[in-house]
N, C-alpha and C positions, 0 to 999 in steps of 0.2 A: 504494500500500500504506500502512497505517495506521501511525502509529508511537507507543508510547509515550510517547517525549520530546517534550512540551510542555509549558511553564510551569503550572501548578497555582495562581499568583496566592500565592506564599507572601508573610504581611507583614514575610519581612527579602529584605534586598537586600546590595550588593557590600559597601557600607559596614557590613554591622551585626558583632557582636563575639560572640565565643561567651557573655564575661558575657549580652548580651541573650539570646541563640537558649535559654538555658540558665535565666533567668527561671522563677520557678515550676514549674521541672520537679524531681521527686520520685524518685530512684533510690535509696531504703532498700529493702534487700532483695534490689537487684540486682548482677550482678557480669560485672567487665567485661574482657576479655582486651584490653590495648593494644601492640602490638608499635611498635617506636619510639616509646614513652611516657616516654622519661626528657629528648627531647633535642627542641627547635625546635617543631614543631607536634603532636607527639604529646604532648611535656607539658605544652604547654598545654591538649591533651584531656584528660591524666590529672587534672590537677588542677582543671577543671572537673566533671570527672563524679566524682571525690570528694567536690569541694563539696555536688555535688547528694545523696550518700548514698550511691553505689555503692561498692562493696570491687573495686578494681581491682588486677589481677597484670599484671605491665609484665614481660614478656620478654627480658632483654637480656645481652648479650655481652660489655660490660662491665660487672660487679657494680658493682665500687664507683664506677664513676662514676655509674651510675642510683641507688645508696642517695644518692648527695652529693645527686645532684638532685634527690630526690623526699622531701628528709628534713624531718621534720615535718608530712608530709601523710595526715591519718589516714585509716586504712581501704587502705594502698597495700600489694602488696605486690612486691617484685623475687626474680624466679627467673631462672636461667641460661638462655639459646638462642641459638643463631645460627642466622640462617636459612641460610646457607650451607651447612651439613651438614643431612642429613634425618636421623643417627644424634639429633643434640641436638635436631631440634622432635621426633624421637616422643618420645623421653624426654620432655620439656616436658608433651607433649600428654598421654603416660600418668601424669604426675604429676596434673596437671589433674581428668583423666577418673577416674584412681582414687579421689578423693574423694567422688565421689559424690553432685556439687555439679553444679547447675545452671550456666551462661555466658552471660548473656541480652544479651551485646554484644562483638564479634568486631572491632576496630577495626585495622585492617591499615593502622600509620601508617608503618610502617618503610622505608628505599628508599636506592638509592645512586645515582647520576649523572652522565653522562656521566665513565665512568672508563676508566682504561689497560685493553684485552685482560686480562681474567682469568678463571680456571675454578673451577666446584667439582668436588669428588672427581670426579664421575661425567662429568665433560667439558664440561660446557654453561656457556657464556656468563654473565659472572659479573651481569650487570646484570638477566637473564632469569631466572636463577637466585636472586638474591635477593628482586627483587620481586614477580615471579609463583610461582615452583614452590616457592621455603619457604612461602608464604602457601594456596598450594593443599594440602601436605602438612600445615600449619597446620588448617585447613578442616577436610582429610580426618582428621586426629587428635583433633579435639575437638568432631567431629559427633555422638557420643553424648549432649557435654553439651549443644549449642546445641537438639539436639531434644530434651531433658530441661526446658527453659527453659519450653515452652510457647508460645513468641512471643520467638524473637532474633531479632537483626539481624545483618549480617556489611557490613561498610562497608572499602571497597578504595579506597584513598587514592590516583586516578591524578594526571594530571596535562594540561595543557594541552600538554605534550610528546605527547600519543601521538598531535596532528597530525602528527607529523614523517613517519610509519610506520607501517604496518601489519604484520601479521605473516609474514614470511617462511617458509613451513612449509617451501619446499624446504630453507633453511638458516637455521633458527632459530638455531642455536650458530657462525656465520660460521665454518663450517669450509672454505668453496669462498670466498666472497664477500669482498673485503677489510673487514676490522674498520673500522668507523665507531663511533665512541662515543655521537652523535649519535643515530643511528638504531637503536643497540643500545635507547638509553633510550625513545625513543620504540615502537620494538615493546614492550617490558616494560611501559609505560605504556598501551595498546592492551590488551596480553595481562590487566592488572588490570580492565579495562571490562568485554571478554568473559569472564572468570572471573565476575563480580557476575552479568550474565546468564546464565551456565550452570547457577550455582547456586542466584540465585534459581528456574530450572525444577523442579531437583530439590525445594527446600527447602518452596517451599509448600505443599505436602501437610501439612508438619510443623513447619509455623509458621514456618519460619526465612525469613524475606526479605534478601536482598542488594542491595547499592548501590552504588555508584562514583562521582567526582568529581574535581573540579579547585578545587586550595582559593587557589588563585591565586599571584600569583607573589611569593614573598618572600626575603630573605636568610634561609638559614639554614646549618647546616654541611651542610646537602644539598649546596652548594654549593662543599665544600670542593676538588674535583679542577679546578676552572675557575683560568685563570690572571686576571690583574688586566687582561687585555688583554680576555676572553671576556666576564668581569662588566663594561667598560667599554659592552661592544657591544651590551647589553642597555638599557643607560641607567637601570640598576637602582640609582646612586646621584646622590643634586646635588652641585654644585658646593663641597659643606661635606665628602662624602666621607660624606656620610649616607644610611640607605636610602629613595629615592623613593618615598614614599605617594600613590597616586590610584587609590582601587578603583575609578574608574570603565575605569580602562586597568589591572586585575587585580594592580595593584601595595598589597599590603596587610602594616598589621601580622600579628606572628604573632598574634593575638588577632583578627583579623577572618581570617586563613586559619585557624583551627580552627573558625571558625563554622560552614562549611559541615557538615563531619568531623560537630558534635554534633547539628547538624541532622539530619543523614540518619538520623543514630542515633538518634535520641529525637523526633522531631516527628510529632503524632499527623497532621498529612496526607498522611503516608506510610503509613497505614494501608491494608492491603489491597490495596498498589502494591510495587512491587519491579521490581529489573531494570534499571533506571534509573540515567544519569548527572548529577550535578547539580553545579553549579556558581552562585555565589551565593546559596546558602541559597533554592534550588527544582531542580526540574527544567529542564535544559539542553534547547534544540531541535537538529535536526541541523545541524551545519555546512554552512552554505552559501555564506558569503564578504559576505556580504549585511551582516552584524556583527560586522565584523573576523575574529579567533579565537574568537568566544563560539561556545557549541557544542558537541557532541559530533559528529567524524567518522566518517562513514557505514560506515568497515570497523569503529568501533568498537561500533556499534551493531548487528550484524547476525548475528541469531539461529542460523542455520547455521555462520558461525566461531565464534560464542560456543562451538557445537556441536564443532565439529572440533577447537581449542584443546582442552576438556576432554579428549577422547581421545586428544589428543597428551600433556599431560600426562598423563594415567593411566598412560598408555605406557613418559613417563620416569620417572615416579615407582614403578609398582605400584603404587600407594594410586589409589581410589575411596572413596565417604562408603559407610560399613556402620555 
């Protein structure tokens, strides 16, 4: 069977920097929804697609910490959300929509990991629930504007974790199964690949394309719940207690992990393509073992869960895109 993910020959690679990927690209006029845009690799998205001329609304849960971080960056603006409650993204989303403004970039940077058993309101698994089903309810509440765009993008921030797991549908919320944090993260991570493919189905009829990725492996407060023993085990720092850079082994600045993120968003070789995982600023092939972890794996690429995923969430949510 044929598969979309193959390399496409894009001219950046592990090492390049979102300054490069972001090079002569032009976003006056356009406007960009960033959820985890004030903090690690989302603002280093927000404040390169400022640079380039975009009016960006950054999402976030804490106010004044996203004005501290985002201050002096013109064209920015911060509104309240947590994706943990779907009371606060539809507000969000109908503040958005009410305007009457177009969304031509949908950047779903936000995510939590590997953390202690926790729930939202409606029961589900706090890892699953943050980074798939607020970002899906996300989607599904500001689908009027992205098909108002003419031509968005919808770019789902996964991770080189959704090796870990695949998705569980007998016990997505580990109500039978013992809580693993590990493998929570990893379905969540999974569950954002198959979202990008569900949606890019829908969306292309109406311009909108979806993507997914792995922006490689970097220190940031993603990794706030890990102990010094977890972060040792990764060998995510040297011997100065500093974080280890070799993007050839996916260890990168946060300026070479948001590369990929502006990439997917903005690069015209993604024209008329969608669906797709990428990782080093192109499209990723499937995992095969053959190239270490480079790769998207095979449950996270497969059109049918893409499928089934969507109608399980529609399920938890009640939201679909109308």
């Amino acid at each position: 069977m044929s598969t979309p993910q193959l390399p496409i020959g894009s001219p950046f690679g592990a090492a390049s920097t979102a300054r490069e990927v972001m090079a002569g690209v032009d976003l006056r006029g356009r406007c960009a929804v960033v959820t985890g845009g004030y903090s690690g690799l989302g603002q280093v998205t927000t404040v390169h697609l400022a640079q380039a001329g975009a009016r960006v609304i950054v999402p976030a849960r804490d106010i004044a910490r996203a004005h501290t971080a985002l201050a002096g960056l013109p064209g920015v603006e911060v509104l309240p959300m947590d994706l943990m409650s779907a009371d606060s993204v539809a507000a969000f989303s109908r503040q958005i929509v009410g305007r009457g403004d177009p969304v031509h970039l949908l950047i779903n940077s936000a995510g939590i990991m590997a953390t202690p058993l926790g729930r939202d309101a409606q029961g589900h698994e706090a890892q699953f629930a943050t980074n798939h089903l607020g970002h899906y309810r996300l989607a599904c509440g500001l689908w009027p504007a992205l098909r108002a765009a003419g031509g968005a993008r919808v770019v789902a921030v996964s991770s080189r974790g959704h090796q870990i797991a695949g998705i569980d549908f007998d016990d997505i919320d580990f109500q039978r199964r013992p809580y693993d944090k590990w493998v929570a993260y990893g379905q969540s991570k999974t569950a954002n690949a198959l979202f990008a493919m569900a949606l890019d189905v829908r969306g292309q009829a109406h311009g909108v394309r979806a993507f997914s990725l792995h922006p490689g492996q970097i220190l940031t407060d993603l990794a706030r719940h890990l102990s010094a023993e977890e972060i040792a085990a990764f060998d995510a720092m040297d011997a100065q207690g500093q974080p280890r850079i070799d993007p050839t082994k996916g260890m990168k600045t946060p300026e070479q992990g948001a590369a990929t993120s502006l990439w997917a968003a903005t690069s015209t070789l993604l024209d008329g393509r969608g669906g797709v995982y990428c990782e080093d600023c192109d499209i990723a092939p499937i995992h095969d073992g053959t190239q270490g972890r480079r790769g998207v794996a095979a449950w996270a690429a497969d059109p049918a869960l893409a499928e089934r995923l969507w109608q399980v969430s529609r399920t938890q949510t009640g939201l679909d895109l109308s």
